[in-house]
OpenMM code with the backbone's topology and positions (N, CA, C; nanometers):
from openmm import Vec3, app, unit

residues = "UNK UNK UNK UNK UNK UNK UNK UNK UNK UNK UNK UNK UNK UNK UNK UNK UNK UNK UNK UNK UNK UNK UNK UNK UNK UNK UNK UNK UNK UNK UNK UNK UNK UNK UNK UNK UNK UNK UNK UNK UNK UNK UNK UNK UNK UNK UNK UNK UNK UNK UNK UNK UNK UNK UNK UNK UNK UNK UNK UNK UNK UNK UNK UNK UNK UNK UNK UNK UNK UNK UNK UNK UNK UNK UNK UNK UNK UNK UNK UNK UNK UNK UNK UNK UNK UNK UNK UNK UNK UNK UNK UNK UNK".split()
positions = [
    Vec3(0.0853, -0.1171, 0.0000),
    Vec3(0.0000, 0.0000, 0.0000),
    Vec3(0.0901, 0.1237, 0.0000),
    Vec3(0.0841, 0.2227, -0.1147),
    Vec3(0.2057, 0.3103, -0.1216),
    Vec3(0.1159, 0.4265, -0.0365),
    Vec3(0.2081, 0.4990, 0.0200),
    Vec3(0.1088, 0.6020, 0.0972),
    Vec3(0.2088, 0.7532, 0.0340),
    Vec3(0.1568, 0.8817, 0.0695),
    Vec3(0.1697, 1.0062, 0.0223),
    Vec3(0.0870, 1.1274, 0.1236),
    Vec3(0.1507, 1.1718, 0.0910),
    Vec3(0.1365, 1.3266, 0.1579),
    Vec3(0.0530, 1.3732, 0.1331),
    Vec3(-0.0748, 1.4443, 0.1719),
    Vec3(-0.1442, 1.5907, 0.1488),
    Vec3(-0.1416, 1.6537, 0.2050),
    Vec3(-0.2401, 1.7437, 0.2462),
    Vec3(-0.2819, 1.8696, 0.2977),
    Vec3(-0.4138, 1.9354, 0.2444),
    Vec3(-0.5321, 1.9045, 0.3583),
    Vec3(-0.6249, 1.9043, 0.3977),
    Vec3(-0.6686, 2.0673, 0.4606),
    Vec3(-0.7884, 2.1233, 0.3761),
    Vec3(-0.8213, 2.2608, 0.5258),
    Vec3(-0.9442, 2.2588, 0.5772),
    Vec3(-0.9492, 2.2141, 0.6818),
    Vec3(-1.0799, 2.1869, 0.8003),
    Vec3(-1.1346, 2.3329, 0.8840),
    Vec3(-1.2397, 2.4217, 0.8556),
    Vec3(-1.2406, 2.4892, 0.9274),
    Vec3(-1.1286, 2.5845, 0.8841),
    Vec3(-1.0911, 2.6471, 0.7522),
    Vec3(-0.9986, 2.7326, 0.7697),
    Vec3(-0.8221, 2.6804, 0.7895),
    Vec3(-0.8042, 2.5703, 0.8673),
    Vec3(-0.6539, 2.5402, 0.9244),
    Vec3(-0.6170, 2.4267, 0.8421),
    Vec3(-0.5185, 2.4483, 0.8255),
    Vec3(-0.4512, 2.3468, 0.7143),
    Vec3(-0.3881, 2.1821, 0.7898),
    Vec3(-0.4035, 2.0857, 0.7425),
    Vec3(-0.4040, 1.9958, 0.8233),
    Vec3(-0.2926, 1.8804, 0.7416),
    Vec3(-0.1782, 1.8942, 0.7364),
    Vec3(-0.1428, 1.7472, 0.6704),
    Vec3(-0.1284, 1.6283, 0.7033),
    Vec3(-0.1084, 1.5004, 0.6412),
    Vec3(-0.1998, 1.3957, 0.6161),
    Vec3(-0.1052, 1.3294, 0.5833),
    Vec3(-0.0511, 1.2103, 0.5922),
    Vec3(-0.0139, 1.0767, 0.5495),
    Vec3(-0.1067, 0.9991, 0.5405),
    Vec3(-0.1406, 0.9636, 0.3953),
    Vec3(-0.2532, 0.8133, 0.3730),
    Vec3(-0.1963, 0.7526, 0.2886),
    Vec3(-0.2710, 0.6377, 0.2519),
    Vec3(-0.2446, 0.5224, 0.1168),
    Vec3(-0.3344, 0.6049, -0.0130),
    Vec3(-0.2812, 0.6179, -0.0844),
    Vec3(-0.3719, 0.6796, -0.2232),
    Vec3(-0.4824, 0.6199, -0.2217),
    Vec3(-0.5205, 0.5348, -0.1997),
    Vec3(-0.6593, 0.4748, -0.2064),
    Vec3(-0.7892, 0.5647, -0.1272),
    Vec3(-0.7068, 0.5790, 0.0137),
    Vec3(-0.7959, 0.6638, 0.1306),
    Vec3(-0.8399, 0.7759, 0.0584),
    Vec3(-0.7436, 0.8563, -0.0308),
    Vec3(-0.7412, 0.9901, -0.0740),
    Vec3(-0.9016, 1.0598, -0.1045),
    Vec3(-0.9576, 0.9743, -0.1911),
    Vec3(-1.1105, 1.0429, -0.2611),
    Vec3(-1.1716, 1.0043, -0.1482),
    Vec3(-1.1781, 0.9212, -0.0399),
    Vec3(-1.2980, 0.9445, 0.0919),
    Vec3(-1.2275, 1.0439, 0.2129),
    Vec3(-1.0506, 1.0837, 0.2394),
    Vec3(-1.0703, 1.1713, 0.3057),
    Vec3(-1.0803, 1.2753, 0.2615),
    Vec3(-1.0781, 1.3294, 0.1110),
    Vec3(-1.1170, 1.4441, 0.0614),
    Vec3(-1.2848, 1.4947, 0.0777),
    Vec3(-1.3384, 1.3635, 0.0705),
    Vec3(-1.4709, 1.4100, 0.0809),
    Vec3(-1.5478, 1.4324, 0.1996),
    Vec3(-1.4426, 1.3562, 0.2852),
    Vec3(-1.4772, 1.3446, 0.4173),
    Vec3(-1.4758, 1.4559, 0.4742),
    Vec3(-1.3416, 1.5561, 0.4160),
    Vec3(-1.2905, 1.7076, 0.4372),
    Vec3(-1.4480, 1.8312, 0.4328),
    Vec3(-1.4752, 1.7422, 0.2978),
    Vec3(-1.5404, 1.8196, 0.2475),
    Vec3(-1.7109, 1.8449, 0.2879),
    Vec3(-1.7364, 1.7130, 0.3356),
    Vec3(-1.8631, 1.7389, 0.4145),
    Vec3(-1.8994, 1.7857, 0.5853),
    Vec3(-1.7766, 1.8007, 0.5989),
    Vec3(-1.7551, 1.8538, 0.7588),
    Vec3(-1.7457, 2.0719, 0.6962),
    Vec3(-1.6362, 2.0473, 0.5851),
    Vec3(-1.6541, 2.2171, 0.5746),
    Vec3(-1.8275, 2.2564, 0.5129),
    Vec3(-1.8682, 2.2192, 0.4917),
    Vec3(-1.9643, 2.1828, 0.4271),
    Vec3(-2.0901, 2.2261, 0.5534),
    Vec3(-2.0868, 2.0803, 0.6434),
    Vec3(-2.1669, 2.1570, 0.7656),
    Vec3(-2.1271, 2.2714, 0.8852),
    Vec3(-2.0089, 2.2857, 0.8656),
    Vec3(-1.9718, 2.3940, 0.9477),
    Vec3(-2.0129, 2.4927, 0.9101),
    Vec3(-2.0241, 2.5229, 0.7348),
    Vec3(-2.0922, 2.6305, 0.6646),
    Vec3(-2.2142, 2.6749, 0.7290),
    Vec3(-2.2870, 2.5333, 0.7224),
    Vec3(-2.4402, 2.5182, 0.7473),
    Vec3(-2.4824, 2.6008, 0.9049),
    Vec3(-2.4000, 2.5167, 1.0010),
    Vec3(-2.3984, 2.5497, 1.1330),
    Vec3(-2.3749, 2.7196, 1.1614),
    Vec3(-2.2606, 2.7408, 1.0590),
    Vec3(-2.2444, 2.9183, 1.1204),
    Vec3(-2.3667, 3.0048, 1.0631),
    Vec3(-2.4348, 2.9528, 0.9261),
    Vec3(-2.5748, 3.0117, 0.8863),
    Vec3(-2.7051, 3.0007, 0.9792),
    Vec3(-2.6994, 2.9147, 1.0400),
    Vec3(-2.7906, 2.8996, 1.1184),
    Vec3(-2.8064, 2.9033, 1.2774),
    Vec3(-2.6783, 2.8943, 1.3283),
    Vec3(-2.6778, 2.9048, 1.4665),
    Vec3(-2.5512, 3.0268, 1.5142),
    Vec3(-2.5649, 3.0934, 1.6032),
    Vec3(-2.4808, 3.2024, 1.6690),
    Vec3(-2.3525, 3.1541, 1.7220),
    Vec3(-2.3090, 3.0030, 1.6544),
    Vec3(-2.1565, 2.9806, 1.6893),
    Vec3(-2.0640, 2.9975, 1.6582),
    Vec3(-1.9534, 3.0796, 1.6963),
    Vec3(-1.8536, 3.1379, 1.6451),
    Vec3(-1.6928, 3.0556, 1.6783),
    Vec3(-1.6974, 2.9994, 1.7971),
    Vec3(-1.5687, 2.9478, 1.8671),
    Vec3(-1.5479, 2.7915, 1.7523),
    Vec3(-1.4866, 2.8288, 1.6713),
    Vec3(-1.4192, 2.7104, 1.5586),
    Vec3(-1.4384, 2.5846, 1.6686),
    Vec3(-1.3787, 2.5543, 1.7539),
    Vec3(-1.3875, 2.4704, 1.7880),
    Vec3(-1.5175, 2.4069, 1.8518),
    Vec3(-1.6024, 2.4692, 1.8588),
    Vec3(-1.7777, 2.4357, 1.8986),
    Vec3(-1.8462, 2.4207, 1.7486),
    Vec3(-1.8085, 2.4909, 1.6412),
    Vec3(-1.8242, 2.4538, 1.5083),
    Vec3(-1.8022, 2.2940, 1.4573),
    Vec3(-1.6454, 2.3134, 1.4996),
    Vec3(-1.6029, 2.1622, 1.4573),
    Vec3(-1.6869, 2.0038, 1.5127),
    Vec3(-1.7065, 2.0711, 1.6394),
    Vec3(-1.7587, 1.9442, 1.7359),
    Vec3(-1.9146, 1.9406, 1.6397),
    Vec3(-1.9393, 2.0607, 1.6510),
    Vec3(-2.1366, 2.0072, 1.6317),
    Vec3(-2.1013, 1.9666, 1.4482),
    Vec3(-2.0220, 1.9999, 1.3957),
    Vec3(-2.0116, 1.9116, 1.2767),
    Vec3(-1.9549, 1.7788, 1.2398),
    Vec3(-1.8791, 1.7478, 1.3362),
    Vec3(-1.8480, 1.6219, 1.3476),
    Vec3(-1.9730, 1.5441, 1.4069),
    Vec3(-2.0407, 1.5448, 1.5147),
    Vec3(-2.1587, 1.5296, 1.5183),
    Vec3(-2.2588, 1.5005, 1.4158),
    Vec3(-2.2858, 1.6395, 1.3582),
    Vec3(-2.3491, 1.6312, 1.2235),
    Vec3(-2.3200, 1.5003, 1.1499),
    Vec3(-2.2124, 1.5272, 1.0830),
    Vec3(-2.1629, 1.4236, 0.9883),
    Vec3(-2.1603, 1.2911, 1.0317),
    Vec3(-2.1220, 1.2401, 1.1868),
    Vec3(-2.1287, 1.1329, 1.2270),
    Vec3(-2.2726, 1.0376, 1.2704),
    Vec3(-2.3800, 1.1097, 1.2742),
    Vec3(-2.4977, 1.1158, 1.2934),
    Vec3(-2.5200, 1.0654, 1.1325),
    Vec3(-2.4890, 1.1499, 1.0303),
    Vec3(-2.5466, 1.1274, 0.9326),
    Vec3(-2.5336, 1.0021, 0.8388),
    Vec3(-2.4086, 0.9586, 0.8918),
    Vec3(-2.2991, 0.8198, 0.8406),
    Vec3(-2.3525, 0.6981, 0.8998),
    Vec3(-2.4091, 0.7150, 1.0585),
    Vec3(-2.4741, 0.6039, 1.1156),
    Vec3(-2.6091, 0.5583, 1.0968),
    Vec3(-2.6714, 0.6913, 1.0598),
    Vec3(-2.7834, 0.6541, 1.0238),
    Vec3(-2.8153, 0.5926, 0.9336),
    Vec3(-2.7298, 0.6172, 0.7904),
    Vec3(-2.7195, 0.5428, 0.6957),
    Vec3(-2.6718, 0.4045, 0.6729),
    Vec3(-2.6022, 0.3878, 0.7426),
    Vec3(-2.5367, 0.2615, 0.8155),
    Vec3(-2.6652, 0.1727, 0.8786),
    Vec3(-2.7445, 0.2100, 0.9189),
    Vec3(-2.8290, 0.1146, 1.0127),
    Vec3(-2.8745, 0.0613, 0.9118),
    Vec3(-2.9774, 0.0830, 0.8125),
    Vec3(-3.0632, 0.0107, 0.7439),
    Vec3(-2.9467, -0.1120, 0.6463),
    Vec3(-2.8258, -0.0625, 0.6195),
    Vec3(-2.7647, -0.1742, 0.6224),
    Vec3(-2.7159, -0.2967, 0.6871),
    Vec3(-2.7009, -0.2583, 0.8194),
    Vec3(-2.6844, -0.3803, 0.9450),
    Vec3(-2.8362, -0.4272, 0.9413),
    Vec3(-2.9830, -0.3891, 0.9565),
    Vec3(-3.0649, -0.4096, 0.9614),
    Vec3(-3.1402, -0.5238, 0.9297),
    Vec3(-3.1008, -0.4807, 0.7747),
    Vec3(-3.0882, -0.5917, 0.6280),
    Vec3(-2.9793, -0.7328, 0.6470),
    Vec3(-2.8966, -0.6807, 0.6927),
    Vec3(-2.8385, -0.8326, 0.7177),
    Vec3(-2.8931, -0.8936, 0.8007),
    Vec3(-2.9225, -0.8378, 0.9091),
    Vec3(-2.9426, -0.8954, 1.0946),
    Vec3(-3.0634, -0.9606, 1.0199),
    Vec3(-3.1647, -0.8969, 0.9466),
    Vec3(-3.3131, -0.9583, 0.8863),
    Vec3(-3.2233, -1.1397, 0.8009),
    Vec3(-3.1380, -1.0908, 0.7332),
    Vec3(-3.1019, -1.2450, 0.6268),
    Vec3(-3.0147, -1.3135, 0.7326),
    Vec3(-2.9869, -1.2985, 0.8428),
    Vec3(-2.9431, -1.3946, 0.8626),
    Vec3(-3.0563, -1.4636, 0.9455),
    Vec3(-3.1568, -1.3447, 1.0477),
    Vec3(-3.2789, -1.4579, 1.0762),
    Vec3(-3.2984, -1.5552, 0.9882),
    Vec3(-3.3621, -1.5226, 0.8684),
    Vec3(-3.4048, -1.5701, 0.7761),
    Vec3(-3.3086, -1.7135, 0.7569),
    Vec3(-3.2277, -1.6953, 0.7747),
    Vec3(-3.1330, -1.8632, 0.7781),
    Vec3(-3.1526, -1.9093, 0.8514),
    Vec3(-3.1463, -1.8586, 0.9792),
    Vec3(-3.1464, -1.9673, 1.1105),
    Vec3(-3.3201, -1.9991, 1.1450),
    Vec3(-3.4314, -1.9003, 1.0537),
    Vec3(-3.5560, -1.9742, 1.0460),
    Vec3(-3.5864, -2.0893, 0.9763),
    Vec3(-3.4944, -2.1119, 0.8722),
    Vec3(-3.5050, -2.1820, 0.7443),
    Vec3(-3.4460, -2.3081, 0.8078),
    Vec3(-3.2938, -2.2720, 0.9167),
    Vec3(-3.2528, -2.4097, 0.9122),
    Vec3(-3.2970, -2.4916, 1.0243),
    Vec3(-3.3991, -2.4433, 1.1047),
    Vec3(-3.4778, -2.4423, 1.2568),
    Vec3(-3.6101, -2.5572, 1.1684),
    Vec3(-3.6552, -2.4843, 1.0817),
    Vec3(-3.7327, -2.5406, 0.9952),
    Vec3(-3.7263, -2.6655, 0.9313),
    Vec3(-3.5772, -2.6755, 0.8663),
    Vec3(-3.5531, -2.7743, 0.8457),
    Vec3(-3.4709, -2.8989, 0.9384),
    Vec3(-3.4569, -2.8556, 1.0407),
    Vec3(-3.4379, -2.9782, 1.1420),
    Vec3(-3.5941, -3.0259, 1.2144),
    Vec3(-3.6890, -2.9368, 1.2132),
    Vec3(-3.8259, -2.9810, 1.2585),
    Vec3(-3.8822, -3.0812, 1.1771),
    Vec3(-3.8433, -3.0609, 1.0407),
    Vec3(-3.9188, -3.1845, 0.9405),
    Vec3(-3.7978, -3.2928, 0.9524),
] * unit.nanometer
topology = app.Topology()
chain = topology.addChain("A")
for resn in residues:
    res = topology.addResidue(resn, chain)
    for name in ("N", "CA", "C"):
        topology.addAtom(name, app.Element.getBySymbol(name[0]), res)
């Protein structure tokens, strides 16, 4: 896994980065949906201290990642019932 340098700006501050090129297009975007709600957050709420920004957007974003996440665990947790009904089933006959 060859890894490389960037430099990332979160909130204004420049942040560099050692990853594997692969990571690159999800922590860019990852960058990018945190500046993204911090935008959101300073339009809408009276927070100014960057660092109360950062938190309620990490929040944000982490909220928004899990939620999406559930209906996928959901879906499995459902297929694997679905096996152990099937094979419950088939030890009864």
């Amino acid at each position: 896994m060859e890894e490389h340098s960037i430099s990332v700006e979160l909130a204004g501050r420049a942040y560099p980065l050692v990853i594997s090129r692969t990571e690159e297009a999800h922590v860019r975007r990852a960058v990018s949906e945190i500046n993204e709600s911090i935008d959101r957050l300073k339009a809408g709420y009276p927070l100014t201290d960057k660092q109360d920004l950062l938190a309620m957007a990490a929040l944000e974003v982490t909220v928004r990642v899990l939620n999406s996440a559930a209906p996928k665990h959901e879906a499995q947790a459902a297929a694997v019932l679905e096996e152990i009904e099937k094979m419950l089933g088939e030890i009864r006959t």
